[in-house]
C-alpha positions in Angstrom: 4.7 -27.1 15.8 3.4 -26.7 12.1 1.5 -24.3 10.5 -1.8 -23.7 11.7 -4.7 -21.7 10.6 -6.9 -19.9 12.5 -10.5 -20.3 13.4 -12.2 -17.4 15.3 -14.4 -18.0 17.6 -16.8 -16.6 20.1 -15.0 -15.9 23.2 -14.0 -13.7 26.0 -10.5 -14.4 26.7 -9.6 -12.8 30.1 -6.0 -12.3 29.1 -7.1 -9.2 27.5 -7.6 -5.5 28.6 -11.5 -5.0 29.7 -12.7 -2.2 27.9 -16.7 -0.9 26.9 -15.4 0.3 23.0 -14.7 -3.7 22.3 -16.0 -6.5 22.2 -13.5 -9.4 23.6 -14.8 -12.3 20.4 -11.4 -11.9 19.2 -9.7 -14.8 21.1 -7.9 -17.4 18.5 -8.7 -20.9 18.6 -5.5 -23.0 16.8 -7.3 -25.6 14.2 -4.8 -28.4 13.0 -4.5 -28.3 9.3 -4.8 -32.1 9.6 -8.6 -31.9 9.8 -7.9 -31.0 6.2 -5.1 -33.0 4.5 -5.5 -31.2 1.2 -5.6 -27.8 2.0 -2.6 -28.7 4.5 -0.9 -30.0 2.0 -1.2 -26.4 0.2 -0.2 -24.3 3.0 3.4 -24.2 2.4 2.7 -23.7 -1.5 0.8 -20.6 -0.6 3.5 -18.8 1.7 6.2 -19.1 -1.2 6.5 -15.9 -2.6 5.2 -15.9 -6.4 6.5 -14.7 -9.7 4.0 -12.1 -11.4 3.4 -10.9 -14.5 2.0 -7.1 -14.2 1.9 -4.7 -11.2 -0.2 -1.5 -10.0 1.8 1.7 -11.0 3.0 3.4 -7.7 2.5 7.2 -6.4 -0.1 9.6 -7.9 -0.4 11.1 -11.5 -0.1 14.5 -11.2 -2.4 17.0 -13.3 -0.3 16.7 -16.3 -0.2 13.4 -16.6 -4.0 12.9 -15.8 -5.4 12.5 -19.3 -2.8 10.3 -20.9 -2.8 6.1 -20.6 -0.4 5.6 -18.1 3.0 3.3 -18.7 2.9 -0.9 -18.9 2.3 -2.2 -15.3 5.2 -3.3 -13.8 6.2 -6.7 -11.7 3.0 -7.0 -9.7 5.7 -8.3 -6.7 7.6 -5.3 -7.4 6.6 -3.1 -4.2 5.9 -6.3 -2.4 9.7 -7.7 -2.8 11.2 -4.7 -1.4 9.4 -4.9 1.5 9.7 -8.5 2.2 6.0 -9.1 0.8 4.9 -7.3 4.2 1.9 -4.9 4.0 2.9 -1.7 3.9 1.6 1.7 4.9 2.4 4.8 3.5 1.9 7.3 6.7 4.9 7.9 9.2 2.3 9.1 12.1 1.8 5.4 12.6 4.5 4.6 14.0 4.3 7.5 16.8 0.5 5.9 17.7 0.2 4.0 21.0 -2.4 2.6 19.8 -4.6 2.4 16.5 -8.1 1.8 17.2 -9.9 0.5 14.0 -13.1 2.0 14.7 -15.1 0.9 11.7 -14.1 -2.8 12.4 -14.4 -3.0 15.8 -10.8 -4.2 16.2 -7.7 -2.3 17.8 -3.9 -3.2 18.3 -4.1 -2.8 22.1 -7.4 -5.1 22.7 -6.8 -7.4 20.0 -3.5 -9.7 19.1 -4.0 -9.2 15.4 -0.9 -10.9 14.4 -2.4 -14.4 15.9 -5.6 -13.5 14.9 -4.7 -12.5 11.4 -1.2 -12.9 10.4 -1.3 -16.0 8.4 -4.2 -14.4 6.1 -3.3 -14.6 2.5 -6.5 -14.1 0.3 -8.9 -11.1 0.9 -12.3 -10.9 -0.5 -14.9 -7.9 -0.4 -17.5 -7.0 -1.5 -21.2 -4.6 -1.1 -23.3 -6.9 1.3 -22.6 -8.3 4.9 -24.9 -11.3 3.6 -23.4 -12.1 0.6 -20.1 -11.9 2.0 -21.2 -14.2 4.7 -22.5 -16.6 2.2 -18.9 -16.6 0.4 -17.4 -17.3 3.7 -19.4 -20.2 4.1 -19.1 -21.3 0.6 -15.7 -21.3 0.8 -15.7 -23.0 4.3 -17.0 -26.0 1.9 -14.5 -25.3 -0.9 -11.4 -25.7 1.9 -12.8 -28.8 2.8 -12.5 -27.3 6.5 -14.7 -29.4 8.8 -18.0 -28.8 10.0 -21.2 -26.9 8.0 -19.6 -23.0 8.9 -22.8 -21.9 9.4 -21.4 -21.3 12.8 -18.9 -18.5 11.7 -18.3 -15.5 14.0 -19.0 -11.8 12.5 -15.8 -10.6 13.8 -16.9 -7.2 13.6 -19.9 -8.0 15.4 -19.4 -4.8 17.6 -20.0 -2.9 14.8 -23.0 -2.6 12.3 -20.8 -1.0 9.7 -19.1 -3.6 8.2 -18.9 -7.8 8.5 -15.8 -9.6 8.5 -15.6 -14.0 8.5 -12.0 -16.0 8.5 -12.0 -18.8 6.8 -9.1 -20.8 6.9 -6.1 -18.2 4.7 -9.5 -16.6 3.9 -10.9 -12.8 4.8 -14.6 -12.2 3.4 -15.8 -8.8 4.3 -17.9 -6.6 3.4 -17.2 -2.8 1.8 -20.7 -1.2 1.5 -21.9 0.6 -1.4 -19.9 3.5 -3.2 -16.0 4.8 -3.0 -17.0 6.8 0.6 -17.8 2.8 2.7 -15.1 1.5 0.4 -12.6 3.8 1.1 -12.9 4.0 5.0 -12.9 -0.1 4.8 -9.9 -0.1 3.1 -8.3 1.9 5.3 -8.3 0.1 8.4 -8.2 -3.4 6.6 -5.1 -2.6 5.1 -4.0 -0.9 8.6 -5.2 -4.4 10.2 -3.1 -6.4 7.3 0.2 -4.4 8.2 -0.3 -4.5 12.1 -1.0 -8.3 11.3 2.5 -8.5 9.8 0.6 -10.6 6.5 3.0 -11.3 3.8 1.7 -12.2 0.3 -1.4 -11.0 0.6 -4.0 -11.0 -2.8 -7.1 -8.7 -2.4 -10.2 -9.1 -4.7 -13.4 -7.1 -4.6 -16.4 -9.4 -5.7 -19.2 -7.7 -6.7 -22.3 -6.8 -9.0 -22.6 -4.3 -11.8 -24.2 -2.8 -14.8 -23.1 -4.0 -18.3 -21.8 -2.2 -21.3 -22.6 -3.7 -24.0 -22.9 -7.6 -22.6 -24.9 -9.7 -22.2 -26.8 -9.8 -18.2 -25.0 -12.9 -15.9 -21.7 -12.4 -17.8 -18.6 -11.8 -15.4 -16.2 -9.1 -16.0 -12.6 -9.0 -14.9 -11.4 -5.7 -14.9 -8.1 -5.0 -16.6 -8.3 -1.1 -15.6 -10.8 1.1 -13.0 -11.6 4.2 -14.9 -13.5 7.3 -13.3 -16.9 8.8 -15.5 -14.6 10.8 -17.7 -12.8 7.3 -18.9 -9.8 8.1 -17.6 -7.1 5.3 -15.3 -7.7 7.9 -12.3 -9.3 8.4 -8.5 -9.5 12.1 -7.9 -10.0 12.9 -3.9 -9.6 16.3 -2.3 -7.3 16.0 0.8 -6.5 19.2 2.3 -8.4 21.6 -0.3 -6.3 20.3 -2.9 -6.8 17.4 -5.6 -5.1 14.6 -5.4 -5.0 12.5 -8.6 -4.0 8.7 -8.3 -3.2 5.8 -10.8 -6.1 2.5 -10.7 -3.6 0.1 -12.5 -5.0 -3.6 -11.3 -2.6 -6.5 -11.6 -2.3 -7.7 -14.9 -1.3 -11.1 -13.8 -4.3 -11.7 -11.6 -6.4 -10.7 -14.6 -4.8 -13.9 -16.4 -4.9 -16.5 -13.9 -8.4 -15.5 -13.1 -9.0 -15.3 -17.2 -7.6 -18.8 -16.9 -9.5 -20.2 -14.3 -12.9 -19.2 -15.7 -12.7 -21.7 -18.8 -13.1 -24.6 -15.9 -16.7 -22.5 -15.7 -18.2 -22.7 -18.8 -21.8 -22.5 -17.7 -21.4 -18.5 -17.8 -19.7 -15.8 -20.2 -16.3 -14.5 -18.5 -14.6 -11.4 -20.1 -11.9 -9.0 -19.9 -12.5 -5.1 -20.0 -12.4 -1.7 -18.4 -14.7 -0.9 -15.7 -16.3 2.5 -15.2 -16.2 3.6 -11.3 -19.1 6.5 -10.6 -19.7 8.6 -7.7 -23.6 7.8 -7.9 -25.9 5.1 -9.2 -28.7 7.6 -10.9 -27.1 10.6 -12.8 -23.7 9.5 -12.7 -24.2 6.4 -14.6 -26.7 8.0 -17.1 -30.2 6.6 -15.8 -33.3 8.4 -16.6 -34.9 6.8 -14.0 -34.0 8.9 -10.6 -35.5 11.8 -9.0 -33.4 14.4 -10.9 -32.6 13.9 -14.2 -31.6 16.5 -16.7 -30.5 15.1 -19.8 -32.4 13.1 -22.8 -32.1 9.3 -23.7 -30.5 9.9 -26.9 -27.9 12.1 -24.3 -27.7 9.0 -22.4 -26.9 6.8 -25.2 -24.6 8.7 -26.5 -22.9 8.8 -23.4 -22.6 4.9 -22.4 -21.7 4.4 -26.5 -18.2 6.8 -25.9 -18.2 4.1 -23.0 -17.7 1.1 -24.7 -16.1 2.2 -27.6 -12.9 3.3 -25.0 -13.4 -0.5 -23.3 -15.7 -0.3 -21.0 -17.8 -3.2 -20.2 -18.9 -2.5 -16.8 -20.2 0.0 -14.8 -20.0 0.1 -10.8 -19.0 3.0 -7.8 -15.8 1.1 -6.4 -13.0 0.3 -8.1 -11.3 3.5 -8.9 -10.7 3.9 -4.8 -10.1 0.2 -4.6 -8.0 -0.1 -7.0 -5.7 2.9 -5.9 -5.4 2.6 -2.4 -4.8 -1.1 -2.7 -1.8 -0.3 -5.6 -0.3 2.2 -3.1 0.1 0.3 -0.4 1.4 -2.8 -2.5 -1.9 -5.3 -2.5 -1.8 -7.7 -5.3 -5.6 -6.7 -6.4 -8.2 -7.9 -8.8 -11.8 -6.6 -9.4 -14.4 -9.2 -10.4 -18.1 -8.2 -10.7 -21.2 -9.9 -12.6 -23.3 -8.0 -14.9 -27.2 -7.5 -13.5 -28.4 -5.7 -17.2 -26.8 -4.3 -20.5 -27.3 -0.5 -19.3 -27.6 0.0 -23.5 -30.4 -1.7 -23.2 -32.3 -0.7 -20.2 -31.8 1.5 -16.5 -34.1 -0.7 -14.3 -32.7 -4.1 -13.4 -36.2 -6.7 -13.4 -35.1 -9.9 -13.2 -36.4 -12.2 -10.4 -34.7 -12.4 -7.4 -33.7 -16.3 -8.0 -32.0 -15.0 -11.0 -30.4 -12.1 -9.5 -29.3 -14.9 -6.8 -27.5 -16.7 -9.2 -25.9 -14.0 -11.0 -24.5 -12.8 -7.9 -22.9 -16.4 -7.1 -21.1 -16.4 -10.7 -17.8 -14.1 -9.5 -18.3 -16.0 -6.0 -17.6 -19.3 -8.1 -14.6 -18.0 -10.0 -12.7 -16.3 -7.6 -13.1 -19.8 -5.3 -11.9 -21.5 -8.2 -9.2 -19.4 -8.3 -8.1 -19.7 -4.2 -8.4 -23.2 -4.5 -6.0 -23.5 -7.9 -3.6 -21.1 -5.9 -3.7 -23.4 -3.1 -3.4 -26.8 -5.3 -6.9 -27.8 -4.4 -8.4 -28.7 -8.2 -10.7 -31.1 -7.5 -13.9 -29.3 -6.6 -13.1 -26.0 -8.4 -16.2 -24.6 -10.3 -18.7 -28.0 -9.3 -20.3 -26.2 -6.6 -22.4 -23.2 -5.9 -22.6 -21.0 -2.9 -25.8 -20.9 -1.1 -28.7 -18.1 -1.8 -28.8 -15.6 1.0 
């Protein structure tokens, strides 16, 4: 039999153990690639492994090492050729478990079969809201040219209200939450989920909205490198009463090919530049307007200024975590995010909701144009639009 994606649906499939924690939705329905000659077509292309061009630095930065720019990124298929391009995990109590409940996602390895559900999964995309990410599932239902509307798609973490999760053909949409805490403990079990899933090849890329540096509101940013509130390439997380300091190298060679694809968009600016990961959305990103605030506008300014002039163009509470744990554990990853102001200019984003709506389709729109390019589906790439929430 040939390749065939998944579709999950709905269902209670009796094969599985009965238990109150889980909800039994999980069941896999086999969808021939057929109904969709051109993405068919595409599937063996996308299971090849590819030649990169820049990879995520492995391991931590110790203290010493914390303040300096850290070394050229490497083969981005580097730590995914020595492992086969498998998922990997870097904890040894794993493999002692009898079982690993995903809490968060409603999913486990003893009342799920994740490798049917999930092992043929090659592109990842996450990002803040369940809705949005819903809409993006949908949007690229349409892009895939997989039959039928998808406004039918299953949540399948429907058991949970912490996170949402749609599969669309090679396609995860989910969604992270807001700040590095949601993000973190998504990441976590998705990338648990990917390696129990035995995925090969797999490319991650958070979508999602920002604050501008020095741009121009609408504009897209790719980010080239995830830098905490100090500037520096680093995510800082106490684990066990000690700080542990980590490299937030992206993937060079994702940054290109999505650089690339962008000039088939030309109805919206698309630029390359650091972006600036913060622990909170008020004080930590310099706005006046929160309920504490204890430092001036011209402090302010003078702040977000040092910004930009060491390449930051974007300001969010992310990618630092994302783009750490995602390096570790060998995930090709990318970070794209659309500007809702230029923070130089303003703290308060005011623009209508139909314009905030079609900002936040702009990264939705590139990073299908890039899914589909990687897939050899050119046709459609850029035309269309995702639907408002």
């Amino acid at each position: 039999m040939g390749h065939l994606w998944h579709l999950l649906l709905p269902h209670t499939d009796p094969g599985m153990p009965s238990t109150s924690r889980y909800s039994q939705r999980g069941r896999v329905a086999e969808c021939n690639p057929s109904s969709s000659p051109a993405l068919a077509s595409a599937i063996a292309a996308s299971r090849q492994s590819e030649t990169c061009q820049a990879a995520p630095e492995l391991g931590a930065y110790k203290w010493e090492d914390a303040g300096k720019v850290p070394a050229a990124p490497r083969c981005a298929a580097l730590s995914s050729e020595l492992s086969g391009g498998f998922v990997h995990v870097k904890n040894p109590h794993l493999e002692a478990m009898d079982e690993d409940v995903l809490y968060h996602l409603d999913l486990g390895t003893k009342t799920h079969d994740l490798p049917a559900m999930f092992g043929d999964v090659k592109f990842v995309c996450v990002g803040g809201s369940p809705n949005r990410m819903r809409a993006f599932a949908q949007f690229m239902h349409k892009e895939l040219g997989l039959e039928g509307d998808g406004e039918d798609l299953a949540d399948i973490c429907a058991g949970t209200d912490r996170y949402a999760m749609y599969r669309v053909g090679p396609l995860l949409s989910i969604s992270h939450g807001m700040g590095i805490p949601s993000v973190s403990i998504m990441l976590h079990e998705l990338i648990k989920l990917l390696h129990h899933a035995k995925c090969r090849d797999v490319t991650i890329i958070r979508i999602g909205t920002s604050g501008g540096l020095g741009v121009q509101a609408g504009s897209v940013v790719i980010t080239d490198r995830a830098v905490d509130a100090c500037f520096q390439p680093r995510f800082e997380q106490v684990v066990l009463g000690d700080v542990v300091v980590r490299g937030t190298d992206l993937d060079g060679g994702l940054v290109e090919e999505l650089l690339a694809c962008s000039k088939a968009i030309p109805d919206f600016p698309t630029l390359v530049g650091h972006t600036m990961c913060t622990y909170d959305f008020y004080e930590g990103q310099g706005r006046l307007d929160g309920a504490l605030c204890s430092f001036s506008n011209e402090k302010k300014l003078e702040y977000l200024k040092r910004a930009h002039d060491a390449g930051v163009r974007n300001i969010e509470m992310e990618s630092t975590a994302f783009a750490a744990l995602c390096g570790l554990c060998g995930l090709r990853a990318a970070v794209v995010c659309v500007t809702l102001l230029d923070r130089l200019e303003g703290d308060q984003i005011r623009a209508s909701h139909e314009v905030l709506q079609e900002y936040q389709q702009r990264p939705q729109r590139l990073v299908a144009a890039f899914i589909r390019r990687r897939l050899g589906l050119h046709a459609a790439a850029g035309n269309t639009r995702p639907s408002s929430d």
